[in-house]
C-alpha positions in Angstrom: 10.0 -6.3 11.9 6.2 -5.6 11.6 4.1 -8.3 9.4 0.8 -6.8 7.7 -1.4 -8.5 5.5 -3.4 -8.0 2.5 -6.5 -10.5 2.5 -9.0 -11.8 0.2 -12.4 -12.9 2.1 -15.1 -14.5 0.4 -18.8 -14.0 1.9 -21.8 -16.0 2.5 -23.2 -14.0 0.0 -20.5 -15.2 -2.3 -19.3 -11.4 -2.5 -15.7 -10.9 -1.9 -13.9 -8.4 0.8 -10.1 -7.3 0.3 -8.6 -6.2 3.4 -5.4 -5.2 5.5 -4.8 -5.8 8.8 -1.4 -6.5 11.0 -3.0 -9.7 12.5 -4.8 -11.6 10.1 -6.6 -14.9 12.6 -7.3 -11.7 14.9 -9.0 -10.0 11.9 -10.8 -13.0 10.5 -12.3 -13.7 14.1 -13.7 -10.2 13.9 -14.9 -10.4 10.9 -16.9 -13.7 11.8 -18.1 -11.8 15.0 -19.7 -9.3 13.8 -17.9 -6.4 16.1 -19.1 -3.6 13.9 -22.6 -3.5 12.9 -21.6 -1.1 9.8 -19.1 -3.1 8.2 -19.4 -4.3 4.6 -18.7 -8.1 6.3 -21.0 -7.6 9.0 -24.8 -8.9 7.1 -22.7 -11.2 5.0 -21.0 -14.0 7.4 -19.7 -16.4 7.8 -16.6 -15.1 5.9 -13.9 -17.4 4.6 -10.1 -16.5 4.3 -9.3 -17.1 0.3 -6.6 -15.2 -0.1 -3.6 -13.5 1.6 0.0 -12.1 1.1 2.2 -10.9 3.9 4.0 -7.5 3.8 6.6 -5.7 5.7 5.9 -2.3 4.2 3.0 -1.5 5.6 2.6 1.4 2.4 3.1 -1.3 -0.4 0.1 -3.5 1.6 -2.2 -0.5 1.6 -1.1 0.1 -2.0 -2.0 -3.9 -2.7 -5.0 -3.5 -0.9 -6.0 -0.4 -3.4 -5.5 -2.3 -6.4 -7.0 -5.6 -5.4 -10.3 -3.2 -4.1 -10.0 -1.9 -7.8 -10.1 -5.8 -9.6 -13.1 -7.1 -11.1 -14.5 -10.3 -9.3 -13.1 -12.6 -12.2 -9.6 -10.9 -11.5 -9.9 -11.8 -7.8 -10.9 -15.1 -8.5 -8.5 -16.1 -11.5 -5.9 -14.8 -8.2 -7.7 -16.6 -5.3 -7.4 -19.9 -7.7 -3.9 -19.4 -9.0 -4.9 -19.2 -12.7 -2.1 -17.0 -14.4 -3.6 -17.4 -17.5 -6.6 -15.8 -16.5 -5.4 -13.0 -14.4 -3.1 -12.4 -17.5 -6.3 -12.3 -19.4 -8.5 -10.5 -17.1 -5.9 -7.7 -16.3 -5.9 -6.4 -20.8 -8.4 -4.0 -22.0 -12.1 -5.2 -21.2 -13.0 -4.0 -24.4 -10.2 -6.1 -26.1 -11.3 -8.8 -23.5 -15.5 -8.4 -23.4 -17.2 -10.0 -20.8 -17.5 -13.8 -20.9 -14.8 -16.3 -19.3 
């Protein structure tokens, strides 16, 4: 059985990427490399691995990697650092929410 992985990376410019891949040390070293010169990853390394969860449906890690793609930074963050509370709080209405931590 197939292992695929949906990753958080944070960049040197403090940005994060969310990714999937099938081999996640082979994907990191790319990443770092700089293999393609378009990628999002590519101006911003070094990246760092922050966050990762492993999947053998490789539909439900492509359906992870949408939604995490779709979280605001604090969302990834309050997940990256384990804060339940937080992601709780981050994941209501923004309105009923606002801005501020």
């Amino acid at each position: 059985m197939k292992t695929y992985y949906v990753y958080i990376l944070e960049c040197s410019d403090a940005s994060y990427y969310v990714g999937v891949t099938s081999c996640l040390t082979k994907r990191l070293f790319e990443h770092n490399k700089g293999i393609n010169i378009l990628a999002y990853t590519y101006k911003r390394r070094p990246v760092a691995l922050k966050w990762y969860s492993e999947f053998t449906d490789v539909n439900l890690a492509i359906e992870k990697e949408k939604q995490l793609k779709g979280w605001s930074r604090r969302k990834k963050k309050a997940l990256i650092d384990k804060d339940w509370e937080k992601l709780i709080r981050f994941s209501k209405n923004h309105s009923e929410v606002g801005s501020g931590e």
